[in-house]
C-alpha positions as a Python dict, from the first residue, in 0.01 Angstrom:
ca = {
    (1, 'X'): (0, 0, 0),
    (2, 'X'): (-41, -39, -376),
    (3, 'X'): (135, 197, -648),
    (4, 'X'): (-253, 386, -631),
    (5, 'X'): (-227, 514, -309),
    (6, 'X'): (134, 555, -294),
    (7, 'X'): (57, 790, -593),
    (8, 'X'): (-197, 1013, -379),
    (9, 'X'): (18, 1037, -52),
    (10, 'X'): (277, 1188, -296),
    (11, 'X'): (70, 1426, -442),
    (12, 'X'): (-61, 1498, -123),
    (13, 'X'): (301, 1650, -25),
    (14, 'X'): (333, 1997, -113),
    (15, 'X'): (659, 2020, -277),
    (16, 'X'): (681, 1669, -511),
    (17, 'X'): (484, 1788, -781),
    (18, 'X'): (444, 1600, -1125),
    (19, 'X'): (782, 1711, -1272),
    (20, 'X'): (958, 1600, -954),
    (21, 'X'): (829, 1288, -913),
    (22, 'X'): (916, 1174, -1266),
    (23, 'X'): (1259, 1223, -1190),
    (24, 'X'): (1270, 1017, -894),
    (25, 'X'): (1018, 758, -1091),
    (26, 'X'): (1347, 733, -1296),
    (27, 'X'): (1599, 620, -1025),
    (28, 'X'): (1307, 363, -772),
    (29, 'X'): (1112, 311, -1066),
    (30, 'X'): (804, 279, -857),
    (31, 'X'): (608, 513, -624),
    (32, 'X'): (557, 293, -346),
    (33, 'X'): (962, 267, -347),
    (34, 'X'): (995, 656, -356),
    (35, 'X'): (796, 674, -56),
    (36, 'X'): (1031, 372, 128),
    (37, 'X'): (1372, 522, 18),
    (38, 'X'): (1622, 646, 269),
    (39, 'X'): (1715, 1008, 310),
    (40, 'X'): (2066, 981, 118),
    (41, 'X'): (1864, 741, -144),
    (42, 'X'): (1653, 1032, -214),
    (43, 'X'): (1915, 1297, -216),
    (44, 'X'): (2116, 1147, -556),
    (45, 'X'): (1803, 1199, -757),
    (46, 'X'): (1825, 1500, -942),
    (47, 'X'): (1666, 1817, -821),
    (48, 'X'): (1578, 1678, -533),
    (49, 'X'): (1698, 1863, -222),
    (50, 'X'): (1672, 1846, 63),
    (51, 'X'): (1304, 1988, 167),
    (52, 'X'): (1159, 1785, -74),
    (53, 'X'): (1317, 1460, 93),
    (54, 'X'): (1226, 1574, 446),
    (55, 'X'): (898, 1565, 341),
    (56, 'X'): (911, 1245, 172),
    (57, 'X'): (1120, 1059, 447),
    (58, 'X'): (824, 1224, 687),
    (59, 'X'): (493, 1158, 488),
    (60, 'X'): (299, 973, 733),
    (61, 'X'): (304, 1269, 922),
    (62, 'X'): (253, 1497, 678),
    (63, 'X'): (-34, 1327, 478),
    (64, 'X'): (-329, 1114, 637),
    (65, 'X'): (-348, 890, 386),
    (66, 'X'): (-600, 666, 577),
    (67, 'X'): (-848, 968, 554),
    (68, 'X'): (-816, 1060, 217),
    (69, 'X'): (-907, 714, 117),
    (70, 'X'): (-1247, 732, 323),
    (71, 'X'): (-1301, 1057, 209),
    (72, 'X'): (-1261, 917, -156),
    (73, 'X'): (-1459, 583, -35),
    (74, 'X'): (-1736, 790, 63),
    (75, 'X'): (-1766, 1072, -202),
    (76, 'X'): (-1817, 762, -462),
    (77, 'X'): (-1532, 871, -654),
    (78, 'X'): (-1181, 694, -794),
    (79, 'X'): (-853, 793, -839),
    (80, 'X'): (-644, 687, -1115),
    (81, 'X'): (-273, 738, -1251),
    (82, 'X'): (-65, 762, -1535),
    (83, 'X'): (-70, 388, -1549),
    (84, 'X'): (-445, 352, -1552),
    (85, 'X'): (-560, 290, -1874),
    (86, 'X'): (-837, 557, -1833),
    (87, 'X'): (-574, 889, -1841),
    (88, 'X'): (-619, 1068, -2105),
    (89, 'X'): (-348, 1002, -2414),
    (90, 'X'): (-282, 1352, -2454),
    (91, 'X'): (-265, 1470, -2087),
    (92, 'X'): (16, 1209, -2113),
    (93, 'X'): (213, 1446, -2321),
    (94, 'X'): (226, 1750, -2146),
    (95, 'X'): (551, 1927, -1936),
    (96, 'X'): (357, 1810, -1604),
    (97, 'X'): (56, 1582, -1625),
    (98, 'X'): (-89, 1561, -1270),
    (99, 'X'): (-2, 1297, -1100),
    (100, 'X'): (-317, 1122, -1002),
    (101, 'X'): (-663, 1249, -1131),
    (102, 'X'): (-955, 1203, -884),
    (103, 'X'): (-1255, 1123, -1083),
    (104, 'X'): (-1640, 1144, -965),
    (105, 'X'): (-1819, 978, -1262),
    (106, 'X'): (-1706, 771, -1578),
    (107, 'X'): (-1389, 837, -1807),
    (108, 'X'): (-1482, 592, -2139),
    (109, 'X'): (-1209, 597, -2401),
    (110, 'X'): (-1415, 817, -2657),
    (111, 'X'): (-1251, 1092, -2380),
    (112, 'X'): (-938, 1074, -2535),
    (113, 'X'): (-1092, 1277, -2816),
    (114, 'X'): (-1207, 1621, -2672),
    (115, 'X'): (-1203, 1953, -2745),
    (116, 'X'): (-1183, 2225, -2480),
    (117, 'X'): (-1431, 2543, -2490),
    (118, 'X'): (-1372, 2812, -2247),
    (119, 'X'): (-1404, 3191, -2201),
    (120, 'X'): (-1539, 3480, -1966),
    (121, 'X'): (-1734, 3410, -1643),
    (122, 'X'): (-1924, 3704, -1699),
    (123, 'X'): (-2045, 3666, -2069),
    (124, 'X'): (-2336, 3829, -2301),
    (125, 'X'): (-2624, 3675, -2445),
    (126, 'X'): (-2448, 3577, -2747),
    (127, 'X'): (-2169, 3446, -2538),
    (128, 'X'): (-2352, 3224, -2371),
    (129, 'X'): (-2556, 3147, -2700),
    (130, 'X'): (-2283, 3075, -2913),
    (131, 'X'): (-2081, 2816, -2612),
    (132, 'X'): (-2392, 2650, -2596),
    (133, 'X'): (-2468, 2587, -3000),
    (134, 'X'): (-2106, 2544, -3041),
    (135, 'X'): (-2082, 2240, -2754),
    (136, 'X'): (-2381, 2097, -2889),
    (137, 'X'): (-2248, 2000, -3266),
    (138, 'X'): (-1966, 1892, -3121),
    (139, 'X'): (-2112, 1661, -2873),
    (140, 'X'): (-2343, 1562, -3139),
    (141, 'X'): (-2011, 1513, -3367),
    (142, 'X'): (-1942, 1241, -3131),
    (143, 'X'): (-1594, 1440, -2952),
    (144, 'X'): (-1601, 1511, -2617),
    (145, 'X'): (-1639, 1879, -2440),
    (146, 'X'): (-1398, 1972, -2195),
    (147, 'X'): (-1458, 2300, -1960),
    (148, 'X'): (-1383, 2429, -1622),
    (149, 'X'): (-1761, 2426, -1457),
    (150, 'X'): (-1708, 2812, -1365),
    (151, 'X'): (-1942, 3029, -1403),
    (152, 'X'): (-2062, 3158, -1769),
    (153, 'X'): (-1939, 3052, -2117),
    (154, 'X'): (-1821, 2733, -1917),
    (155, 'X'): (-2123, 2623, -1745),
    (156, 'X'): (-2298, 2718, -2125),
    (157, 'X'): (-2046, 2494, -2259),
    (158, 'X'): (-2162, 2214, -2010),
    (159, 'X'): (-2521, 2247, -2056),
    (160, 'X'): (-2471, 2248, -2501),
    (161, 'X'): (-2288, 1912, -2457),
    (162, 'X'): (-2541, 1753, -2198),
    (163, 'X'): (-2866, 1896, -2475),
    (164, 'X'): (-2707, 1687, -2751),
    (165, 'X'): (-2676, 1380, -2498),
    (166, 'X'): (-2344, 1420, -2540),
    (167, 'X'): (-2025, 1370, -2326),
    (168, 'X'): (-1864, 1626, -2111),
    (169, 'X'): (-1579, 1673, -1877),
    (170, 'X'): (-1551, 1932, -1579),
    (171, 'X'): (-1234, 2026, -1510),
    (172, 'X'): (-1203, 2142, -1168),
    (173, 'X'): (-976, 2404, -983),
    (174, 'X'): (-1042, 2266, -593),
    (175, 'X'): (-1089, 1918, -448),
    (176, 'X'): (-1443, 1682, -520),
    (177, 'X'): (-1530, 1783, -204),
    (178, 'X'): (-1477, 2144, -217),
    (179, 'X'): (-1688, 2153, -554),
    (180, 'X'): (-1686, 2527, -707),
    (181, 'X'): (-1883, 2729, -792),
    (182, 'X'): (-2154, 2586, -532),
    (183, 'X'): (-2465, 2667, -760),
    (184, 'X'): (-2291, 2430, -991),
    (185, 'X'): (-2355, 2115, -793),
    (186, 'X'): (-2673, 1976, -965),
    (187, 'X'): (-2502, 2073, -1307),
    (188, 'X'): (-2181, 1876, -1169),
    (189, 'X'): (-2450, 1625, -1023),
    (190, 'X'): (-2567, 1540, -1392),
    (191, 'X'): (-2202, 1536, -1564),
    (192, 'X'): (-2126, 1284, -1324),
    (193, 'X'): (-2434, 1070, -1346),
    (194, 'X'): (-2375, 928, -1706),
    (195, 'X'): (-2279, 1214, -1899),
    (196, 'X'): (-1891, 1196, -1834),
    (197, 'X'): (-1698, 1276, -1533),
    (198, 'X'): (-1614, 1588, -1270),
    (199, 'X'): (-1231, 1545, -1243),
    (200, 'X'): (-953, 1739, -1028),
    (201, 'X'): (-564, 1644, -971),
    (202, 'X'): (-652, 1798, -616),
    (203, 'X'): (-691, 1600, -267),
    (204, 'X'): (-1046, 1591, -157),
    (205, 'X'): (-1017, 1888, 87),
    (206, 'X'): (-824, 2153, -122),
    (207, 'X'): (-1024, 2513, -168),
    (208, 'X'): (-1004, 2666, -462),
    (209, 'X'): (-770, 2948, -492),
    (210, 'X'): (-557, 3170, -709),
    (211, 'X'): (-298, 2891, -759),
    (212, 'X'): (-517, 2587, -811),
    (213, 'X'): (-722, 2727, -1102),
    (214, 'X'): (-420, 2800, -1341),
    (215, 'X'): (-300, 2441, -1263),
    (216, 'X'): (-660, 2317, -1352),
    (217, 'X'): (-594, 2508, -1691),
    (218, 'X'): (-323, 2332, -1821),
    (219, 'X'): (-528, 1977, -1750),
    (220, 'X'): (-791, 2150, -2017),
    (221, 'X'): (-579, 2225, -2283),
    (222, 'X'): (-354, 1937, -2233),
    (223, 'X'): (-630, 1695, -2249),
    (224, 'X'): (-776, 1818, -2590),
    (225, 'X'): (-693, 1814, -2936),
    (226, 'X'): (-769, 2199, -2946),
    (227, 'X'): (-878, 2490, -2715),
    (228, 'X'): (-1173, 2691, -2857),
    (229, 'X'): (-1262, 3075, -2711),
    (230, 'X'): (-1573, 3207, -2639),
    (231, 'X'): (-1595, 3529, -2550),
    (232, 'X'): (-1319, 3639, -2350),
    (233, 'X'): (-1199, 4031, -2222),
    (234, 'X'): (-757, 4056, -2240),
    (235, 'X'): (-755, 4010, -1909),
    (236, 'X'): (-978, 3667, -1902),
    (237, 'X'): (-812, 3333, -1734),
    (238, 'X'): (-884, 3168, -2073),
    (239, 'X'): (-610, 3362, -2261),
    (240, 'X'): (-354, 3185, -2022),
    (241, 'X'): (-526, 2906, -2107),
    (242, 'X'): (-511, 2932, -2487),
    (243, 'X'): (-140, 3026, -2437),
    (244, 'X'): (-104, 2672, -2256),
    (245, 'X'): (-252, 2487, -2512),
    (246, 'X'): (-4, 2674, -2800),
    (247, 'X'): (253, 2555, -2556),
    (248, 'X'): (141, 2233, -2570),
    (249, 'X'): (139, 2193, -2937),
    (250, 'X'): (-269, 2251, -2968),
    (251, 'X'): (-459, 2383, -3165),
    (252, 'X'): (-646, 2698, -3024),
    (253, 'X'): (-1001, 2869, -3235),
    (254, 'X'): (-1194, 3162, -3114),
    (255, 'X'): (-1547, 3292, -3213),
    (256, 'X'): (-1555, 3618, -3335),
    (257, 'X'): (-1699, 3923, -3133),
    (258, 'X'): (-1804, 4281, -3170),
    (259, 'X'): (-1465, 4490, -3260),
    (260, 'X'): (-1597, 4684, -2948),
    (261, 'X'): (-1729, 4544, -2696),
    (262, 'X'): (-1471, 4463, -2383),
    (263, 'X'): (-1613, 4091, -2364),
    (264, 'X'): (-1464, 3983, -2690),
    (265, 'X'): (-1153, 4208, -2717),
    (266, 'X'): (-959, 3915, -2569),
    (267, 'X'): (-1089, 3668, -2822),
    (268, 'X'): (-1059, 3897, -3116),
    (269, 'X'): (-722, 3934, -3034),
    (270, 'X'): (-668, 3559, -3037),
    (271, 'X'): (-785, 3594, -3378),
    (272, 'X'): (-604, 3838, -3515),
    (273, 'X'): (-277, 3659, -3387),
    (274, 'X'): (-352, 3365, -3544),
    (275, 'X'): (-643, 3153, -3410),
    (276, 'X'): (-878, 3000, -3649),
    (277, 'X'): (-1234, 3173, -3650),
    (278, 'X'): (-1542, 3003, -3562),
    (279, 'X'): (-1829, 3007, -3647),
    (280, 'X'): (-1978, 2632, -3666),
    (281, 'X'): (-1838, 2308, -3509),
    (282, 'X'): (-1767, 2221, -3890),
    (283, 'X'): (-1457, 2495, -3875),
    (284, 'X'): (-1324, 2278, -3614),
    (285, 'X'): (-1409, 1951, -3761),
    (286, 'X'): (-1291, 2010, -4086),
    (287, 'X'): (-931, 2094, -3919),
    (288, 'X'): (-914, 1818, -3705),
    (289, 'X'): (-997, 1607, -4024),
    (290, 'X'): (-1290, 1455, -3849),
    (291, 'X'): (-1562, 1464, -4115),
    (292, 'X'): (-1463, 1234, -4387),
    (293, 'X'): (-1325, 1434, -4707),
    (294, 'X'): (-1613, 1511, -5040),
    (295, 'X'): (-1542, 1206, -5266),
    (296, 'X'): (-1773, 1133, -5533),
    (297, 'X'): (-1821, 743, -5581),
    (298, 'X'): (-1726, 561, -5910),
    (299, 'X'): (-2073, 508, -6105),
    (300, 'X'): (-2072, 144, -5996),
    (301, 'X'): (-2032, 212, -5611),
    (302, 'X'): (-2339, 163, -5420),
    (303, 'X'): (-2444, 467, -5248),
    (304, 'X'): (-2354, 416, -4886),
    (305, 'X'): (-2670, 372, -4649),
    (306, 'X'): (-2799, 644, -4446),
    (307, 'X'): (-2776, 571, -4059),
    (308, 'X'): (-3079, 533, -3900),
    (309, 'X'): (-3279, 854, -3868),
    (310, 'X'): (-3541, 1010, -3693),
    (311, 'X'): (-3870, 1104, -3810),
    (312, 'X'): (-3868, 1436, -3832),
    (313, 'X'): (-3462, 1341, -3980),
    (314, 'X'): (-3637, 1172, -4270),
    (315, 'X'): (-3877, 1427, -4293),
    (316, 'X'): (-3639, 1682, -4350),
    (317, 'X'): (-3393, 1503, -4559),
    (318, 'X'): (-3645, 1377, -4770),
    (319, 'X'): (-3806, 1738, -4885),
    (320, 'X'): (-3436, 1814, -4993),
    (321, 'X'): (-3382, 1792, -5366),
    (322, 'X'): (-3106, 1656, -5592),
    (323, 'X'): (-2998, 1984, -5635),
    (324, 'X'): (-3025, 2298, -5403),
    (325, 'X'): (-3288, 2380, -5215),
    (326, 'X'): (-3425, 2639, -4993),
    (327, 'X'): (-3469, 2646, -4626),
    (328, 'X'): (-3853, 2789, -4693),
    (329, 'X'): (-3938, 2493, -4921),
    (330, 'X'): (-3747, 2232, -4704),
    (331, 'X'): (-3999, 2372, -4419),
    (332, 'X'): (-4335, 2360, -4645),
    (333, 'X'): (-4279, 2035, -4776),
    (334, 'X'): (-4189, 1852, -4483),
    (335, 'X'): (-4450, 2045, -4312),
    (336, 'X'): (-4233, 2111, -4004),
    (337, 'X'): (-4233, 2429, -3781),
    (338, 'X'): (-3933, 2642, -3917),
    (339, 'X'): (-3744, 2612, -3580),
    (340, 'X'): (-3749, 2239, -3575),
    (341, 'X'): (-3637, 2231, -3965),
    (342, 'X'): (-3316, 2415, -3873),
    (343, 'X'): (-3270, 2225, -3570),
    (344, 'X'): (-3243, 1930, -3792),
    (345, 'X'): (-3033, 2052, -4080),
    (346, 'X'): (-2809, 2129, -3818),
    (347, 'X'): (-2822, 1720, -3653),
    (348, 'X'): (-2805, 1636, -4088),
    (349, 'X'): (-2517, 1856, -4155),
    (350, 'X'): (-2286, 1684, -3814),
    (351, 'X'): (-2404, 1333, -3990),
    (352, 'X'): (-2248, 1456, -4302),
    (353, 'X'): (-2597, 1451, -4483),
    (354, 'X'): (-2644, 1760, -4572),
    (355, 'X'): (-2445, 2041, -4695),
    (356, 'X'): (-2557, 2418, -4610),
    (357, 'X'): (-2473, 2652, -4920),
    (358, 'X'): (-2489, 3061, -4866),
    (359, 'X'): (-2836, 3186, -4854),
    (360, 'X'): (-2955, 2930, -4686),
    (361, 'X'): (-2988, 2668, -5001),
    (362, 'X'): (-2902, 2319, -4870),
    (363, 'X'): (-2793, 2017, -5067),
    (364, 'X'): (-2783, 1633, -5045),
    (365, 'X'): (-2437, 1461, -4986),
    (366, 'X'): (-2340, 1137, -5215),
}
């Protein structure tokens, strides 16, 4: 048995738990020791009493080890641990990071840097609108999206970040095998096919249920730099998930909704309490200091090269002026349907290109 498996037996048993196994990490130093240890052994570890060592001293009767790695074999997933050089930095952090994280797809290191957008399963229009544009620059930004694969502002979330051939991360409440919702297999299907990874701290076999998916919260807003709120009633699961991340030192935004509708009360809240207001990736950018800072070059800098664009890109950057211009004259000159023409000043302003001023005037950048 290798420290791997030894890892998912123990997390298999009911009552370890993250928080309990690092405190009897600290006395056998290794989980394949934890699970070899002798009944008094386990005992002068502290907080360990004596169900929990029971159930340790009586694993292999508990846990079918053997089976969960077939299961696992045959799913085409991989488990990895604290120790893996895949785990996420900042999940590393947290009170309780879960003790193994089963993943079906790729986890690159670009993960590490994510941002988390969640809210209501039952959403608007503009909910559903605004997840989606919002994971799109930010997948576009080059950061990862982080969500829950539920239904509504998640699944919009999702499907933003997958548009801008981005990378996104499903955070699941239930075991691989026990995928949920079931209509969002083929969306799961496509994370996990190059786009990023469906992950869950759960064995295979586990349902989803009212216990698993506040657990599956804290992985989402431990694993990002900040939690951002779309759409979301007071009694929504992604309050207790923006109070997680605040307890976890993150930072947590909202989008703003109508003062009276019952979908954004919970998100307006957020706002008036604190959270930063969205409304463009850039709001969250700009605080996580991702674009570089407005610096005008000495007069004998070169200008810095522009990355390689596409045509309509050049198109559109090219009909811009040295000083402002307007959206209608960007449009006529680069003889582009209006549509595409704010599709990309949007992909111009995430390359730090362009700059959008009010009424719609948009400028160069040095």
């Amino acid at each position: 048995m290798n420290a791997t498996e030894a890892c998912i037996a123990l997390n298999m048993l009911p009552t370890v738990g993250p928080v309990r196994l690092r405190k009897l990490l600290e006395v056998f130093e290794t989980p394949e020791r934890v699970l070899a240890a002798k009944r008094d052994e386990l005992r002068r570890a502290e907080g360990i009493g004596r169900e929990v060592t029971e159930q340790i001293s009586n694993w292999e009767s508990i846990v079918d080890l053997a089976a969960e790695l077939r299961r696992i074999r045959e799913f085409g997933a991989n488990v990895i641990t604290q120790n893996s050089p895949e785990y996420p930095k900042p999940l590393r952090e947290i009170h309780a990071p879960p003790i193994v994280l089963y993943v079906w797809g790729e986890l690159q290191d670009r993960d590490h840097h994510a941002i988390a957008i969640i809210g209501a399963r039952r959403t608007t229009h503009y909910g559903t609108e605004s997840a989606k544009k919002l994971a799109y620059q930010i997948a576009y930004a080059g950061l990862t999206v982080i969500s829950g694969l539920a239904r509504g502002i998640d699944t919009a979330a999702h499907q933003g970040a997958l548009a801008a051939k981005g990378r996104t991360i499903a955070v699941i409440g239930s075991g691989l095998a026990k995928l949920y919702p079931p209509e969002n297999r083929a969306l799961a299907e496509k994370i996990a096919n190059g786009n990023g990874a469906v992950v869950s701290e759960f064995s295979m076999a586990i349902e989803p249920d009212r216990q698993t998916f506040p657990m599956r919260n804290r992985i989402i807003s431990g694993w990002s730099h900040g939690v951002l709120v779309v759409e979301a009633g007071l009694n929504s699961g992604a309050l207790i998930t923006a109070s997680q991340a605040l307890e976890q030192g993150r930072s947590v935004y909202a989008v703003p909704g109508q003062m009276n509708a019952p979908s954004a009360m919970g998100s307006n809240r957020l706002i008036q309490q604190g959270a930063k207001l969205v409304m463009s990736a850039n709001d969250i950018l700009d605080d996580l200091q991702i674009l570089l800072p407005e610096t005008k070059p000495a007069p004998e800098a070169a200008a810095r090269p522009l990355p390689t664009l596409s045509e309509e890109e050049r198109r559109v950057y090219d009909a811009i002026d040295a000083a402002e211009t307007s959206i209608d004259s960007i449009a006529a000159r680069s003889e582009l349907p209006s549509a595409a023409v704010s599709a990309t000043l949007l992909r111009l302003e995430l390359k730090h290109l362009v700059k959008q001023l009010p009424g719609k005037f948009f400028v160069k950048l040095g």
